[in-house]
N, C-alpha and C positions, 0 to 999 in steps of 0.2 A: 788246493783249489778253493777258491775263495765263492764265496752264496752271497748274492743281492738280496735283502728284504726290503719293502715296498719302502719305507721311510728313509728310503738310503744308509740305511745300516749294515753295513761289512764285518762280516766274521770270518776269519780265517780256521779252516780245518783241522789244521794241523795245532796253533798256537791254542785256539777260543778265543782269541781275545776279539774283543767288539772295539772298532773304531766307525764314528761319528765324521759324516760330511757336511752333513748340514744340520742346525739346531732340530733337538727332537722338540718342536713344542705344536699341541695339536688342541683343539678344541676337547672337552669332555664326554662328546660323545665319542668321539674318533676314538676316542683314550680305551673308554669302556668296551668299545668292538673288539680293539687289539687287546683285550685284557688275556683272555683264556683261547684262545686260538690259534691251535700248535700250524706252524709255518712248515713245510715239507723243506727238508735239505738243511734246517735251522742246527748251528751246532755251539748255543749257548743256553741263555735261560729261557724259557718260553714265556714269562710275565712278564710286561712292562707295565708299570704303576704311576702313570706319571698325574693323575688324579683321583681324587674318594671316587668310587664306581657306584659309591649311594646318591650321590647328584649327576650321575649321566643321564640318567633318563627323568628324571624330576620335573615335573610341568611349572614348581616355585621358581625352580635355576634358572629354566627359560622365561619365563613373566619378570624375574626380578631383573635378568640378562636387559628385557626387553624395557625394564621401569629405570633402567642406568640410561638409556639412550633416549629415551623423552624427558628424564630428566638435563640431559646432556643439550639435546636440542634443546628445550625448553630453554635453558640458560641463556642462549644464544638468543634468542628472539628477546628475553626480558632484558638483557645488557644495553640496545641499543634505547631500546621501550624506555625503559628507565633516565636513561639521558635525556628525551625528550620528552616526556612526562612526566618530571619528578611529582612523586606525591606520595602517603604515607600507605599505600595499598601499596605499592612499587617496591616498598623500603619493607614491608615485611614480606612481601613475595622474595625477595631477596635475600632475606634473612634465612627464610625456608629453604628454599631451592643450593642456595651456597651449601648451608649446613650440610644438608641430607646427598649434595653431590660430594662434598669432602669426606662423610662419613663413609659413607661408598666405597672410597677411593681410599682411605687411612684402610678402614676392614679388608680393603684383597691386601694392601702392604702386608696389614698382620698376618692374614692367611697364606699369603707366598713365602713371608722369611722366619715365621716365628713356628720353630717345629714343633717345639714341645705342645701336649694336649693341657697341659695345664698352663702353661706360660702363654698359648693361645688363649684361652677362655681370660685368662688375665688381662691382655694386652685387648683385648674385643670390650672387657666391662672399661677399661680404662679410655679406649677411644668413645663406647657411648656415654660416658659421663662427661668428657672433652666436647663432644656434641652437643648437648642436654647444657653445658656450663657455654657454649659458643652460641647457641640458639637463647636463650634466655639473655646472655651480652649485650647482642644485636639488639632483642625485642627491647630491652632496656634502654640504647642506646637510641631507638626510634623512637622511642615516648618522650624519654623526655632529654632531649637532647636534638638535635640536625634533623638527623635521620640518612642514613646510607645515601643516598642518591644527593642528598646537598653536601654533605660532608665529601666526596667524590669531587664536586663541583670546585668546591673549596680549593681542595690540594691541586686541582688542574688549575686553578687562577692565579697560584705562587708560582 
């Protein structure tokens, strides 16, 4: 006789074995609810790990969750801005905002495929040094040089 669990998880009785209907992937908290609470009828392991349970309830996870998506919007408002008002405020807004949305987005990379604890802290000081050498490019390249927002212009008129 086979047992339903909420996530669409199938386990046979007789076998154990667990087959997957649909991807398990759930936000952090959902994660840390389903961490230790044993399921009635369940006839495999009762932990699912599928994130750190030190960041499921974190008020940082949630603000930083919340500083990715105004950063995200943000971008979108300055891209058009920038088109239409080039000027050297525009060009290191841009500079900022790029950076720290890419760094963002490189750090969940590392965090999702890079398992080892040490080969993460690696790969995390290597992307903020990649930041830190990408933000200083920019700044440099808006001083004394175009600046983002003409240089943009440029390659659209080839």
């Amino acid at each position: 006789m086979a047992c339903i669990w909420r996530l669409s998880v199938l386990c046979s009785a007789q076998g154990g074995r667990v087959l997957l209907r649909t991807p398990v992937v759930r936000p952090a908290h959902v994660s840390a609810f389903l961490q230790d609470r044993p399921t009635p009828g369940w006839c495999g392991t009762q932990h699912i790990h599928l994130s750190p349970s030190r960041h499921s309830g974190s008020k940082a996870a949630s603000l930083h969750w919340t500083g990715e998506r105004v950063v995200s919007v943000l971008l979108l408002g300055l891209l058009p801005a920038a088109y239409l008002n080039p000027s050297s405020a525009m060009d290191y807004s841009l500079a900022a905002v790029l950076t720290l949305h890419s760094h963002w987005g490189l750090g969940q990379v590392a965090t999702d495929y890079v398992q080892a604890s040490a080969l993460q802290k690696a790969a995390k000081a290597g992307i903020l040094a990649l930041s830190a050498l990408t933000f200083a490019g920019l700044c440099y390249f808006n001083y004394h040089d175009v600046g983002i927002c003409k240089a943009v212009a440029m390659l659209w008129k080839l």
